[in-house]
C-alpha positions, 0 to 999 in steps of 0.5 A: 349447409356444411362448412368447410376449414381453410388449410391451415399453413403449419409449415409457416406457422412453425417457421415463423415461431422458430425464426422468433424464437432464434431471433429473441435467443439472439438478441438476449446472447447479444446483450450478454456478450455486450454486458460481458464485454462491458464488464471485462473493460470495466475490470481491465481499467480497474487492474490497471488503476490499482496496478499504478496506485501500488506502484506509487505506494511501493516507491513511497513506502521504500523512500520513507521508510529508509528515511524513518528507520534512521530514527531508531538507529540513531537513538540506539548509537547515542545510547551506546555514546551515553555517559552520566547526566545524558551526555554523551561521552566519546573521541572527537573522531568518533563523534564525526563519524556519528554526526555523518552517518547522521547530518540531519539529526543534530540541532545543536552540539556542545562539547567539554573535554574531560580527558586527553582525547574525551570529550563530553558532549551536549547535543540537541537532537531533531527528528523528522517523521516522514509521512507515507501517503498511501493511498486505496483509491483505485481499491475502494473504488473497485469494491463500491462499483462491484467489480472486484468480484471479477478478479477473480479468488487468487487476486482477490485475496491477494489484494485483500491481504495486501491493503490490510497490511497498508491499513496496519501500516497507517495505524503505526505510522498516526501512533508514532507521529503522537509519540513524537508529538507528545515527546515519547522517544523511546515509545516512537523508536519500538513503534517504529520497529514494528513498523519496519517489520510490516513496511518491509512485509507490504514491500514483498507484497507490493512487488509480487501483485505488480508481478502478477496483477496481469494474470487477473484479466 
C-alpha cells in the first residue's frame, strides 16, 4: 500500500522562523538600549557629582591658599626688618604698617628705642596653617563602579591629571603641617612656595573641567 507525504507548509514554516527571529533580534536591541540607557544616566549623575566635588575644592582651594601664602610673605618682610640677636629694627611707623598688613601674625611685641625714631623690637610670632580638605569621593566612586570609562579620552585624561595634582597638593600640605609642627620656619616657608605654584596650577584646572565637564555627556 503506497504511502502518501501530508504537504508540507513552508510558507508558515519560514514565517514563523522569521517572525522569531525578528522577535529575539528585538528583545536583545532592547536590552541594549535599556542598558545604554542605564549607563548614560548612571554617567550623567557621575558628571555632575565630580562637577560640584571640584567646585567645592576650587572655592576651598582659593580661600586657603590666600590665607597660607601670607605665611611666607611675612616671614620674608621680617626678615628684611631683621637686625643683630633676631630683632627687629625699624620706625614705629613702619612697624604699624607691618602689624596691618598682618594682624593675625603677632602673638606679642616688645619694643626698645635705640635711636630718635628706632626702635628695636621683640616679637612673638603665630602661625596658623589652613588646612584644605580636598575631597576625590565622586572620582574614586566613578572609577570603582567602571563608569569613568565613559567619559570619554579627552575628559578622561583631564580629570586624571587633575586629581593627580590634587594628590600632589595633599603631600605638600601634610609636609608643611610637620614642619610647622616640629618648628621648621624656614622648611614651612620653601614647602609652602612650592605649594603655591601647584594650588595656583590645580586652580586653572579646576576651572577649565568646570568649564568643559558638560561636554563629557
Amino acid at each position: 500500500m503506497p504511502f502518501k507525504l501530508k504537504h508540507i507548509n513552508w510558507k508558515y514554516i519560514f514565517g514563523e522562523i522569521l517572525l522569531l527571529f525578528v522577535g529575539i533580534n528585538l528583545a536583545i536591541w532592547f536590552n541594549d538600549w535599556n542598558t545604554s540607557k542605564s549607563i548614560q544616566k548612571d554617567k550623567e549623575v557621575a558628571l555632575v557629582k565630580i562637577k560640584e566635588e571640584i567646585e567645592a575644592n576650587r572655592d576651598e582651594l582659593i580661600a586657603n591658599s590666600a590665607l597660607n601664602q601670607k605665611i611666607p610673605a611675612f616671614f620674608a618682610e621680617m626678615d628684611s626688618l631683621q637686625g643683630e640677636n633676631d630683632h627687629l629694627v625699624t620706625t614705629p611707623n613702619i612697624m604699624r604698617g607691618f602689624v596691618g598688613r598682618y594682624p593675625h601674625f603677632f602673638s606679642e611685641i616688645d619694643s626698645v628705642r635705640i635711636g630718635d625714631d628706632l626702635f628695636q623690637y621683640e616679637v612673638g610670632a603665630l602661625v596658623n596653617l589652613e588646612i584644605s580638605d580636598l575631597s576625590s569621593i565622586a572620582w574614586d566612586i566613578a572609577k570603582s563602579t567602571g563608569i569613568f570609562h565613559e567619559f570619554g579620552y579627552d575628559c578622561l585624561y583631564g580629570l586624571q591629571s587633575l586629581y593627580n595634582t590634587q594628590s600632589l597638593v595633599k603631600i605638600e600640605l601634610n609636609n608643611a603641617t610637620a614642619a610647622l609642627r616640629n618648628g621648621s620656619m624656614n622648611e614651612l616657608v620653601r614647602i609652602l612656595n612650592v605649594m603655591g605654584q601647584l594650588e595656583e596650577q590645580l586652580e586653572g584646572q579646576y576651572t577649565n573641567m568646570i568649564q568643559s565637564i558638560d561636554n563629557c555627556k
